[in-house]
N, C-alpha and C positions, 0 to 999 in steps of 0.2 A: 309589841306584846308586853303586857303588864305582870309584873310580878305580885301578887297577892297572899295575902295571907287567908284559908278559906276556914270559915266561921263554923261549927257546928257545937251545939247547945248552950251558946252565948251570945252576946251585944260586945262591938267593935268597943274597944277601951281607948281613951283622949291620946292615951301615949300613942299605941298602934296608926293612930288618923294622924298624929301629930309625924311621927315616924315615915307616913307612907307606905304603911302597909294593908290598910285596908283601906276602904272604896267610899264610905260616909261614917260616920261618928255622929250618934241619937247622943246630947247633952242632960244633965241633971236626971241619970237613970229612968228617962222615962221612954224607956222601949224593952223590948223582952225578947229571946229568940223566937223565932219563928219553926217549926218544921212541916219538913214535907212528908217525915214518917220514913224519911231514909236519909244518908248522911249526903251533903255537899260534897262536892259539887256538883248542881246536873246539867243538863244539858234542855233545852227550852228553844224557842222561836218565838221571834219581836211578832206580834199582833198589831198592837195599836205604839200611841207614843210616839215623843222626839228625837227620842236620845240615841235611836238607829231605825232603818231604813226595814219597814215589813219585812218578814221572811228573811233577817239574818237570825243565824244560828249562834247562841249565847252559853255562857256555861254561868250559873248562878252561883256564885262563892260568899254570898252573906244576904243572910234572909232578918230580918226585924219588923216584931209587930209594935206600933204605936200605943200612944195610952187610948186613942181611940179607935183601936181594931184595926188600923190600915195596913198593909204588911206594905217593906217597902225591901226592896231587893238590890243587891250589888252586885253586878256581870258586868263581865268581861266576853271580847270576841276576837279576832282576828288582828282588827288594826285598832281598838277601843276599848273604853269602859265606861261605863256609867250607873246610874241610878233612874228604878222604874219601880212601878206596882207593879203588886201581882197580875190585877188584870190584863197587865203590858203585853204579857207574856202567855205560851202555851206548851207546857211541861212535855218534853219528851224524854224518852227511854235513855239511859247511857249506854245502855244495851244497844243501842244503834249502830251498824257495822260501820267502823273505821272513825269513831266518837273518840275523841281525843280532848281531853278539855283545856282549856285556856286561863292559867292563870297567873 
């Protein structure tokens, strides 16, 4: 299980990536926070994507949008972490009973 630093109304900074505390580092300022209209970390399900196995349950702890609109997300799960788009993903509730987040 990863320990993380979780992101909300900023872009991971080169120390933080360099450090190990966050999950990807966007270079020469060109990414922006992302929100969901509520704070980090939430809780979500793999859709599509490599970088885990459909239908595992993620908690998203760093949201960045691109200079060209792409959002790109940093989660964490159980035994991982990686990097996805948003479309990877399918936003659930933290309100979900026994939702514990992972970071």
């Amino acid at each position: 299980m990863s320990k993380r630093t979780i992101l909300n109304g900023r872009v991971a900074s080169k120390a933080e990536f360099d450090n190990g505390d966050v999950i990807f580092y966007v270079p020469d300022e060109e990414s922006r926070p992302f929100s969901f209209g509520r704070e980090l970390p939430l809780q979500a399900t793999v859709v599509a994507g490599d970088f885990a196995l459909p239908g595992t349950v993620v908690s998203v702890v760093q949201a960045e949008e691109d200079e060209n609109g792409h959002v790109v997300l940093g989660v964490t799960w159980d035994d991982g972490e990686g990097v996805c788009a948003l479309e990877d993903i399918e936003l659930g509730g933290t309100e979900a009973p026994g939702f514990s987040p992972v970071i």
